[in-house]
N, C-alpha and C positions, 0 to 999 in steps of 0.2 A: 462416475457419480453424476447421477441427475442434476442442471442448475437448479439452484433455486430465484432465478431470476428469469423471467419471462420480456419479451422485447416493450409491454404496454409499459414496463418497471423504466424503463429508458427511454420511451416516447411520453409516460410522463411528468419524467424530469424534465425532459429538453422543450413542454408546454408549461413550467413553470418557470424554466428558466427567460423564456419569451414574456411571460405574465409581468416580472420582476424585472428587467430591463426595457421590454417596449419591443417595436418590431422592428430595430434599426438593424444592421449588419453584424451578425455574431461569427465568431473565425475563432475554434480552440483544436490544440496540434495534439497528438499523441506523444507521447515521448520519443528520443530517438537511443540507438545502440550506443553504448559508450565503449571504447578500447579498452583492452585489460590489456594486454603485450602486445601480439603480434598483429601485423596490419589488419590479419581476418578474423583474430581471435577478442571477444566480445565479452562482456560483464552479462551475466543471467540478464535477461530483459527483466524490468518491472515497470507496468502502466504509469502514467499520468493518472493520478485520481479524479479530477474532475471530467477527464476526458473520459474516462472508462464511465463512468456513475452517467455520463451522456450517452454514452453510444455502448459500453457493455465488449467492445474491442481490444486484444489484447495485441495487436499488429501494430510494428512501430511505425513511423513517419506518416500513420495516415489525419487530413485534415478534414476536423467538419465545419461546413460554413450552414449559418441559419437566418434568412434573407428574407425575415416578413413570415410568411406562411409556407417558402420554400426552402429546401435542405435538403442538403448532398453530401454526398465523402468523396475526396479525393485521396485515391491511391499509387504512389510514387511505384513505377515499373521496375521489374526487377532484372539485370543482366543473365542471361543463361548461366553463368560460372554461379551467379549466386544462389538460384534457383536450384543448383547440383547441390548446394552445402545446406538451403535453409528452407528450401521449399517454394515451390510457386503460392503466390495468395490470389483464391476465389471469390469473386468479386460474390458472388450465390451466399456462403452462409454470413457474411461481412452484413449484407442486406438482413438478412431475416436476423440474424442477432438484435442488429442497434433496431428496425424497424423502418429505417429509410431506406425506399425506393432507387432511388439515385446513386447510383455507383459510379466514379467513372477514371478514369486514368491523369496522373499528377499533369499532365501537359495540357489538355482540353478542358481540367481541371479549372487550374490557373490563370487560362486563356478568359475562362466564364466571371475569374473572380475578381480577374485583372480590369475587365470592364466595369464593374459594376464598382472597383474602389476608384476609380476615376470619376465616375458620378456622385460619390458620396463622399462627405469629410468624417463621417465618423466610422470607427470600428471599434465593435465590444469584444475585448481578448481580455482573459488574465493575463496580468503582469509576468512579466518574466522573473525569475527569483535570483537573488543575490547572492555571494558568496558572505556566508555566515561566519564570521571570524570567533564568534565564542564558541558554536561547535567545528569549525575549523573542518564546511563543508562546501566543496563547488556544486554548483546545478547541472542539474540536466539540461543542457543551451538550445535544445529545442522551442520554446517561447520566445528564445532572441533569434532564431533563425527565422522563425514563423513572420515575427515584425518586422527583422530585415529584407524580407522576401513580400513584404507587402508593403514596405516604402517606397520598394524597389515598382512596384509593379502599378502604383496608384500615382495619384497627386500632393504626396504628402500628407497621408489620411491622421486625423487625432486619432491617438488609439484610448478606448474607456475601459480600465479597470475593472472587470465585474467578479475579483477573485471573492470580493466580501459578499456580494449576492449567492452564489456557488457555495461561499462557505455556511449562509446560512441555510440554506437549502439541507446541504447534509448533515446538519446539526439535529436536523429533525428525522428521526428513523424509522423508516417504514416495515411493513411485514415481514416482505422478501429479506431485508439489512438485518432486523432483528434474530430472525428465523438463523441466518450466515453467521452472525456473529455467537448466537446461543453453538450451533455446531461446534465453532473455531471452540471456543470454553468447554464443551464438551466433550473433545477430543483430548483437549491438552490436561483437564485432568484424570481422564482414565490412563492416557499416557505416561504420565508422570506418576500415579498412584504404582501402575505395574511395574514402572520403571526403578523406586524409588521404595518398593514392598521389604522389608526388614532381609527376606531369605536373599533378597537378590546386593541387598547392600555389601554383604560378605566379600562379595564376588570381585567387586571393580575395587582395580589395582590405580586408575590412573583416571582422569576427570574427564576424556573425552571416550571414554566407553561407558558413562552414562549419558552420555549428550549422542550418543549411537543408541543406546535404545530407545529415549523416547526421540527421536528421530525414525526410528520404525515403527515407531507406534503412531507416530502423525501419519505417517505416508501409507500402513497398514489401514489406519481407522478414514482413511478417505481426505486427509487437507492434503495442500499443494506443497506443503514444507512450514520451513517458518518463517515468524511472519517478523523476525529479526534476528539479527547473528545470535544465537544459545549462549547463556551464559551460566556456567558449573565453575564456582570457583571454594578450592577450600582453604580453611584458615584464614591467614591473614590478608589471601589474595581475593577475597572476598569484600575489601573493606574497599580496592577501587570497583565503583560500582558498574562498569562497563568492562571487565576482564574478559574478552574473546577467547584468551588463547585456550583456556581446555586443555594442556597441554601438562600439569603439573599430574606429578604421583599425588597418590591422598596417603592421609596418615591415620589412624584408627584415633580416636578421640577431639578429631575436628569435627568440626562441624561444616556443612557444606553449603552453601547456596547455589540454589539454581533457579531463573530467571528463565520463564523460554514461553511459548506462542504458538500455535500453528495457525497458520491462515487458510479460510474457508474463500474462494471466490474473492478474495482484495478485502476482508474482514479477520479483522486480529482479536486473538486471545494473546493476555499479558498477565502472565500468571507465575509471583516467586514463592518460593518453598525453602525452609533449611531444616534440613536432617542432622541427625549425628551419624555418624558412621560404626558408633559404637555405644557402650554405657554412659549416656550426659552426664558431667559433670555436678556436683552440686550449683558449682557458677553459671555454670549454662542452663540450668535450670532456674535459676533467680532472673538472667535476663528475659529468658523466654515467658517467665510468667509478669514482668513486666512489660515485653513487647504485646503479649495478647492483652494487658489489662487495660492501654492506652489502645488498642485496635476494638475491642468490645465497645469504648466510651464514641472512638469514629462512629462508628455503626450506627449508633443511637441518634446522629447529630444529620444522618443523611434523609434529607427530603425534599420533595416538591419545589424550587423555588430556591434553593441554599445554591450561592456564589461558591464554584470553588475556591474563589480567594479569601472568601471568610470561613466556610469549611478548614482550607489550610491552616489558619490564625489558631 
């Protein structure tokens, strides 16, 4: 599948990002591998968003520094053993992707950047993120390595916040995002229409062989997968709204929801649907014609200018 993002889409993020903070020292890290078990065994990679939306890279531990009108990527070396398991990385399409020139290896890297935070007291980095105790999630500790490794290397540099600049940035969506995201939307529900068609409802005995076929149908119709764990829950297990497991039988006269996404290029469809698995109830039919009467009345109330938080009210 063709990007639909061209390198000028990331060179001119990374001259608005300069516009919006000034030309002082910019330093933002890619994400790094996270462990899943064993010492070499690793959790699917997933980008850093503001990192990708700059440079369009989907290679971990690599850093971009943006130093005035100059800008480079540093890319951490790889040992032979790893290079057998994961690949060497080409310093060639890394360049023409993000659009910068300057490629060069984490040591000579470092060495360039090590100097220059010793002449300067400021660095503009996103914050590194916290451990979220409501949703009861750790970070990806790549942004605290990032600032540990440039304390280390500077004079004590202040580091500047610029997550809220970056966020406004992608708040506003361009050709290329729209174009991605219209995709993602319209994978997921051709996906889920064939998935979910009356003659094939018969069929599924148990909640994760529908979350198998519209999973062939994202990765059939061209997206990367999904664009968060699928959610098929029937009955009552429906009612916690983050049910993973997919793992229950279904029973003829529930109802089912499913909750699922594919992602186009780091662009999500977020798309629920609940079916009956057989003849609706007269009950099921009361709810359902009061869930669409209050989702018709949303509809009307969306426009130009409306706060989600009063939209919400």
């Amino acid at each position: 599948m063709k990007s639909l993002f061209s390198s000028s889409f990331f060179v001119g993020n990374r001259r608005r990002l300069r516009d919006a903070v000034g030309d002082g020292l910019i330093v933002v890290t890619a994400n790094g591998l996270l462990q899943r078990s064993s010492i070499d065994g690793a959790y699917l990679f997933h980008q850093d968003a503001d990192f990708w939306y700059l440079t369009g890279i989907d290679e971990p531990d690599v850093v971009l520094v943006m130093d005035g009108n100059k800008e480079y990527l540093m890319v951490p070396d790889r040992p032979a053993i790893r290079e057998a398991f994961d690949g060497a990385v080409d310093h060639g399409p890394l360049s023409r992707r993000s659009g910068i020139k300057e490629v060069s290896d984490s040591k000579a890297g470092w060495e360039r950047l090590g100097k220059r935070l010793k002449k300067t007291g400021n660095v503009y980095t996103p914050a590194g993120h916290r451990y979220t105790e409501r949703h009861g999630i750790y970070p990806n500790p790549a942004r605290g390595v990032l600032a540990a490794r440039m304390r280390a290397a500077g004079d004590r540099p202040k580091f500047n916040d610029i997550s809220s600049e970056l966020a406004r940035l992608r708040m506003i969506k361009q050709v290329p995002e729209l174009k991605a995201m219209q995709a993602a939307i319209d994978i997921t529900v051709g996906s889920v229409k064939e998935a979910l068609k009356p003659s094939k409802r018969k069929e599924y005995v148990h909640e994760y062989e529908i979350e198998a076929g519209i999973t062939a149908g994202f990765r059939r119709r061209g997206a990367a997968g999904h664009s968060f764990e699928p959610i098929v829950a029937g009955g009552k297990r429906a009612c916690t709204l983050h049910n993973v497991a997919n793992d229950s039988a279904l029973k003829r006269g529930e109802l089912v929801v499913v909750d699922v996404g594919a992602e186009v290029e780091h662009y999500a469809a977020d798309i629920t649907r609940t079916v009956s698995l057989g003849q609706p109830s007269g009950r099921q039919k009361e709810v359902h014609a009061a869930v669409l009467e209050v989702q018709k009345f949303a509809l009307t109330l969306l426009k130009p200018g409306i706060k989600l938080e009063d939209y919400e009210k």
